[in-house]
N, C-alpha and C positions, 0 to 999 in steps of 0.2 A: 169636714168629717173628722172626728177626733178617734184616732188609730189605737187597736189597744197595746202596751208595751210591758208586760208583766210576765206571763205566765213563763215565758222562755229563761228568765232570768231567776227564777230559783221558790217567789212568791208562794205557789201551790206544789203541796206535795207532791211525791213522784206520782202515788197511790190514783192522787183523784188524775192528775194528767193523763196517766196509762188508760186511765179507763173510758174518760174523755176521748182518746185515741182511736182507740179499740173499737167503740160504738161507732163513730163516724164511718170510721174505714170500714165495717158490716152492712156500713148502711149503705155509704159509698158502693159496696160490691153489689147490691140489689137497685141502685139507680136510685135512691132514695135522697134529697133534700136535706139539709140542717141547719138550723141553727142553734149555736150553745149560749145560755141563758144564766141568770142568777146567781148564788155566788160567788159561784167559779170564773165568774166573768168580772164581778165588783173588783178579785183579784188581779183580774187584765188589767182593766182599767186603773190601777194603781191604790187600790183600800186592803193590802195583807190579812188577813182573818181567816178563821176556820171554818170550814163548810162540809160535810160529810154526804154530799150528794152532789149530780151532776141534773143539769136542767137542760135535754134537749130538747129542742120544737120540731116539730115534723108534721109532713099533710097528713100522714095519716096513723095516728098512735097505736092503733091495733096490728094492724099492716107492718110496721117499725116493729110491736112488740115481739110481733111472730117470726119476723125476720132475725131479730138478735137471738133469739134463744133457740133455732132451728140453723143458726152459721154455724160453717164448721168449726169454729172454733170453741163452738160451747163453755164460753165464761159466763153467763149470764143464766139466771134462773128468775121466772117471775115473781115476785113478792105475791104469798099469800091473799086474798080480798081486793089486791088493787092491778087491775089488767094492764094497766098504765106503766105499773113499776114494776122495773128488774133490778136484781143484785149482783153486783162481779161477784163471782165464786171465788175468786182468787183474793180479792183486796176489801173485802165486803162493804163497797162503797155501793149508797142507793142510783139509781138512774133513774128521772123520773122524766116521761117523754109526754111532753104537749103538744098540745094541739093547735096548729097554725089555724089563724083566720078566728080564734075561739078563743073567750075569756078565761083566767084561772079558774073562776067558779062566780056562783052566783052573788048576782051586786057588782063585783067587777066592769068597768068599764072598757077597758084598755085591752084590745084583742094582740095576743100574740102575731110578733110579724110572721108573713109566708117567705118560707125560706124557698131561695130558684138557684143557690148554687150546690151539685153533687160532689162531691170532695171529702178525700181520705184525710183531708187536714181541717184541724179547727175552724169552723167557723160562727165570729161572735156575732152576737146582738149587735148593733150600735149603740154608742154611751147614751144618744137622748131615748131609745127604744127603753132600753135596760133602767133608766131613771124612771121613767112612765108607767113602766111595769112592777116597778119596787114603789112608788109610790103609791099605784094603786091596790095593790097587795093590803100595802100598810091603813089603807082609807078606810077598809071595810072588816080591817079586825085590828086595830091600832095599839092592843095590846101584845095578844100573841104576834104579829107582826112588827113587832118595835125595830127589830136588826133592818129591816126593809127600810126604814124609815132612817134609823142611823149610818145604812152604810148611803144613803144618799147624801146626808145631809156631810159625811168624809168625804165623798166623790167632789162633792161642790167644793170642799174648803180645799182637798188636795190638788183639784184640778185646774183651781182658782176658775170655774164654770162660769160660762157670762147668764145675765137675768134673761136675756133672751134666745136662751138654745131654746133650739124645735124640742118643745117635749106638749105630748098628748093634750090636744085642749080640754079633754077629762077630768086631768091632774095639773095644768097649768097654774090655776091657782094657789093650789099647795103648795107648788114646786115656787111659783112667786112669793108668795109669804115666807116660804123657808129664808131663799136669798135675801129677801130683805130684812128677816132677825137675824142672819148673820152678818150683816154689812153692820145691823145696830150693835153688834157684840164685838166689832173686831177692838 
């Protein structure tokens, strides 16, 4: 298992960290599941870039929504049109909470993991969960999802990734063709 080693070391802004925090430990307080996604996670895993939302996964997004924006601490307001998403009031970073066990959207193959541990502290994706799910992202809108596909293809080159990490037999393929035009590139 490849550990992530980023975020504590200066990578992501304080902004998006805090707020990263913040939601967990709410969620934490209500016994609620997480895992942190997307990203803010690419940034664990050692790819530096910007990102202006946080991607958590939880059993249940509505349940999560109502709980963040009903905690005492009322940082969060729900985004307009999307029941899904909240905004920190303080640091106006997006939160957008998934759905365990369930695809990003339709076409999608690769189901968000179920998260089983309750904790005030970060908890990530695994790096081959986090490639399968950016890859698949990138599969079914290859355009607008180009960064999905770029920040993998930095993950492989920084992480010097082997052609046989466990990533999703969905995106296996992909993820094999990538590695092998970058072996033909080095």
């Amino acid at each position: 298992m490849v550990e992530p080693r980023f975020l504590d070391k200066g990578a992501a802004t304080s902004a998006m960290r805090d707020t990263a925090r913040a939601v967990t430990a709410a969620l934490a307080r209500h016994n609620i599941p997480h895992l942190v996604a997307g990203s803010l996670v690419v940034q664990e895993y050692g790819y530096p870039g910007v990102t202006l939302d946080v991607d958590i996964i939880v059993p249940d997004v509505l349940q999560a929504a109502k709980i963040a924006t009903t905690d005492s601490t009322r940082h969060w307001a729900r985004a307009a049109g999307v029941p899904t998403r909240l905004q920190d009031t303080r640091h106006g970073v997006i939160i957008d909470l998934r759905p365990a066990g369930k695809v990003l959207q339709t076409g999608c193959k690769v189901p968000f993991p179920n998260p089983t541990v309750v904790s005030d502290q970060l908890k990530f994706v695994m790096l081959e969960q986090l490639i399968s799910l950016k890859l698949d992202s990138w599969s079914i809108s290859p355009v607008r999802r180009l960064a999905d596909k770029a920040h993998v293809v930095e993950l492989m080159i920084r992480r010097e990734l082997p052609r046989d990490l466990g990533i999703h037999l969905a995106v296996r393929d992909i993820y094999l063709e990538t590695w092998d035009a970058l072996q033909v590139e080095k």
